[in-house]
C-alpha positions in Angstrom: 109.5 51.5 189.6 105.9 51.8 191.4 105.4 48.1 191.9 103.9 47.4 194.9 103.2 51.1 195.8 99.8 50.8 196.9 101.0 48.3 199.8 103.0 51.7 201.5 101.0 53.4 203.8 103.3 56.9 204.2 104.9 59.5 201.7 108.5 58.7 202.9 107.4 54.8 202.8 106.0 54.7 199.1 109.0 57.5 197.7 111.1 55.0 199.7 109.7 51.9 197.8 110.2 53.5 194.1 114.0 54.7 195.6 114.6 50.8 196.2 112.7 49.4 192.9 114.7 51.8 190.8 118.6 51.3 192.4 118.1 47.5 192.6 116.5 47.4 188.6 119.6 49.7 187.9 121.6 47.1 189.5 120.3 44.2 188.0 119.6 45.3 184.4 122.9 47.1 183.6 123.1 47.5 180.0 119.7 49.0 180.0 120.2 51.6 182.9 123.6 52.8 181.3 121.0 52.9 177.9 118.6 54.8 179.6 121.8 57.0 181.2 122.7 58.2 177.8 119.3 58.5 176.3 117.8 61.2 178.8 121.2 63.7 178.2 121.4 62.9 174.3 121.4 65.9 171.8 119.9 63.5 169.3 116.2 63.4 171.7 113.5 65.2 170.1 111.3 67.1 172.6 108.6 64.6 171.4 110.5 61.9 172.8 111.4 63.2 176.2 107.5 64.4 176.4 106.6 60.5 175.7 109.4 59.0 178.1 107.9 61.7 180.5 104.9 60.5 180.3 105.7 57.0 182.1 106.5 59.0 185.3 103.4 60.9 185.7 102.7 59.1 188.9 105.7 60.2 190.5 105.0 64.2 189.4 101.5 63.3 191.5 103.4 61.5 194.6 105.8 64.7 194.8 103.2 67.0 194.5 101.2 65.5 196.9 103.9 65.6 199.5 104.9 69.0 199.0 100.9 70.1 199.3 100.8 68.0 202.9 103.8 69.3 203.9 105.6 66.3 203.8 108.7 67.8 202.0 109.7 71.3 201.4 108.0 73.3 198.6 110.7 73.1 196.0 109.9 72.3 192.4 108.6 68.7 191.2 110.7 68.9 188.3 114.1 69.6 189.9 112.9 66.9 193.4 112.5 64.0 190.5 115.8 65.5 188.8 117.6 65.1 191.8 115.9 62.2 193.2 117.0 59.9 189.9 120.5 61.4 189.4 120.9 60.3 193.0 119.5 57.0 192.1 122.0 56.5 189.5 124.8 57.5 192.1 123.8 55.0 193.8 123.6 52.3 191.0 127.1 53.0 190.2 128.3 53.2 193.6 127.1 49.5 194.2 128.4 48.7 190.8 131.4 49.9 191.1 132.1 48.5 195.0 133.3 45.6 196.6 130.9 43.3 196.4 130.7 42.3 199.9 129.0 45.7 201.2 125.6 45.3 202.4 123.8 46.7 199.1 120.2 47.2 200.9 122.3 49.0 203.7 123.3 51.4 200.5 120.2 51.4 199.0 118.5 52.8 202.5 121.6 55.2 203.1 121.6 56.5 199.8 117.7 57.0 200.7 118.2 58.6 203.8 120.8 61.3 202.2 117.9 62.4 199.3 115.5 61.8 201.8 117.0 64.2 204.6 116.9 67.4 202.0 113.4 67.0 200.7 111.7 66.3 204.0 110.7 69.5 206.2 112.8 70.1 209.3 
């Protein structure tokens, strides 16, 4: 999800970059992402587990924060921008998934970009 971050130069550029990298690993590895869709919202997760699967996304926590504190996007919390930011991901996923498969999917993946993007950033 952060491969080849530290080649984007701006907050919108590198949020843009994990965006892609997710929806297009969703797209291409669909037994796992429809795994890892039923794993985060299982009763059966210990709050160990979730704290360990957490963990892998600790660099995103620091990218949002970071963008909040330079004003980037609007002050909402970290916790609920990710939330919204992968649930729109997956959205996304399925929406390609589910399409005709002769629409433009990098023209999705940027729209569906552009839609999360337009809420978080400040006016």
């Amino acid at each position: 999800m952060g491969k080849d971050l530290e080649t984007e130069t701006t907050f919108k550029d590198k949020l843009r970059n994990i965006w892609s990298n997710l929806v297009k690993w969703g797209v291409n590895n669909q037994e796992e992402f429809l795994f890892v869709g039923q794993f985060c919202t299982s009763p059966y997760i210990t709050k160990f587990t979730r704290d360990e699967v957490t963990k892998e996304y600790v660099f995103l926590h620091k990218l949002v924060d970071e963008g909040i504190k330079a004003g980037e996007i609007r002050d909402f919390s970290a916790d609920l921008v990710i939330a919204m930011f992968y649930q729109g991901s997956r959205t996304v996923v399925n929406f390609i998934l589910d399409s005709d498969s002769s629409l433009d999917e990098n023209k999705i993946i940027e729209d569906g970009f552009q839609i999360v993007w337009r809420g978080l950033a400040k006016e």
